[in-house]
Backbone as CSV, one residue per row, in Angstrom:
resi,resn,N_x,N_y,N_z,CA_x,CA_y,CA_z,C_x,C_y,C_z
1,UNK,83.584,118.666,100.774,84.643,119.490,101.326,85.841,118.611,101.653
2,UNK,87.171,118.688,100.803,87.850,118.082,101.415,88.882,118.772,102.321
3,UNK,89.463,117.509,103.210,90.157,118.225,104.670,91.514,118.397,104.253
4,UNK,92.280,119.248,104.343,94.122,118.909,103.986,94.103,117.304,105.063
5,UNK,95.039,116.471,104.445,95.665,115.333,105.555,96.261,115.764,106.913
6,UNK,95.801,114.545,107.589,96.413,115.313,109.223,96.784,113.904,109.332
7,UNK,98.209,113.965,110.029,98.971,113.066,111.047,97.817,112.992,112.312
8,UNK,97.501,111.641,112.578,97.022,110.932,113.630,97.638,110.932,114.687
9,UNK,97.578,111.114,115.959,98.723,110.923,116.644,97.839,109.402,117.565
10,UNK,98.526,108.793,118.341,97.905,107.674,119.225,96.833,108.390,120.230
11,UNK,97.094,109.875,120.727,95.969,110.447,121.172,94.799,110.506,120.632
12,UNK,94.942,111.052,118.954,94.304,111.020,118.252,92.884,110.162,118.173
13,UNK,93.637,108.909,117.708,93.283,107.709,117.297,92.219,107.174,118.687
14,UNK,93.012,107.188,119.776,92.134,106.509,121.165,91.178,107.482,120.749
15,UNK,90.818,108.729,121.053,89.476,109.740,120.720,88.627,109.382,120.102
16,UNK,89.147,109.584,118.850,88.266,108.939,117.875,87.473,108.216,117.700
17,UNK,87.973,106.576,118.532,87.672,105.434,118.754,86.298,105.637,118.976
18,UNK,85.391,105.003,117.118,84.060,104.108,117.925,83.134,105.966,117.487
19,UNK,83.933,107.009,117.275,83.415,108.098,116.687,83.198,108.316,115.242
20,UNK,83.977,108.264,114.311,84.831,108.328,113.687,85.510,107.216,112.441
21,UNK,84.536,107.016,111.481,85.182,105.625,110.554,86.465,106.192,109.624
22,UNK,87.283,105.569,110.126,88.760,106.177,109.255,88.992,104.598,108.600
23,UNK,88.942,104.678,107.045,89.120,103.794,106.015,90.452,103.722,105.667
24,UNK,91.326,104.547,105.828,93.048,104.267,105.461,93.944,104.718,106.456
25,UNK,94.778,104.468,106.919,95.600,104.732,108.019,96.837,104.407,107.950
26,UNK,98.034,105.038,107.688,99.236,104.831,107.742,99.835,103.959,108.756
27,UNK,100.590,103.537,109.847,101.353,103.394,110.425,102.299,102.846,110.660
28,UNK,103.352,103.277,111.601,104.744,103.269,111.748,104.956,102.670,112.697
29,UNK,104.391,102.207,113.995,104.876,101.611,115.164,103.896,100.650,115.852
30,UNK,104.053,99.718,116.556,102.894,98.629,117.309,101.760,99.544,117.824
31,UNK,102.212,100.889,118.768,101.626,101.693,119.273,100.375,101.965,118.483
32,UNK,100.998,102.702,117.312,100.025,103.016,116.535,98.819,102.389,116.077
33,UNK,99.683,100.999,115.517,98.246,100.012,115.189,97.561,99.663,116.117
34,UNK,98.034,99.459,117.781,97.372,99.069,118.265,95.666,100.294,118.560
35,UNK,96.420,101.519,118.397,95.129,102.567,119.022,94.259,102.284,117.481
36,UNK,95.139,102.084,116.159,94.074,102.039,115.178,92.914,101.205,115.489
37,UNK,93.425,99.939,115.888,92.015,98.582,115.772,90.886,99.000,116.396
C-alpha cells in the first residue's frame, strides 16, 4: 500500500523518534535535521 508523501513537520519527526524507520528525508533548516537524527 503506498502512502501519498507527507511533509514532516519537526513535531512530526520528534514523535516518531525511535518509532518509525524513515530511510529518506528532505530537509531545509538545522531544526529539521536536528529532530531527523
Amino acid at each position: 500500500m503506498l502512502r501519498p508523501r507527507k511533509k514532516y513537520t519537526v513535531r512530526d519527526l520528534q514523535l516518531l523518534k525511535g518509532k518509525r524507520c524513515l530511510t529518506h528525508i528532505h530537509v531545509k533548516s538545522p531544526e529539521e535535521a536536528t529532530a531527523a537524527e
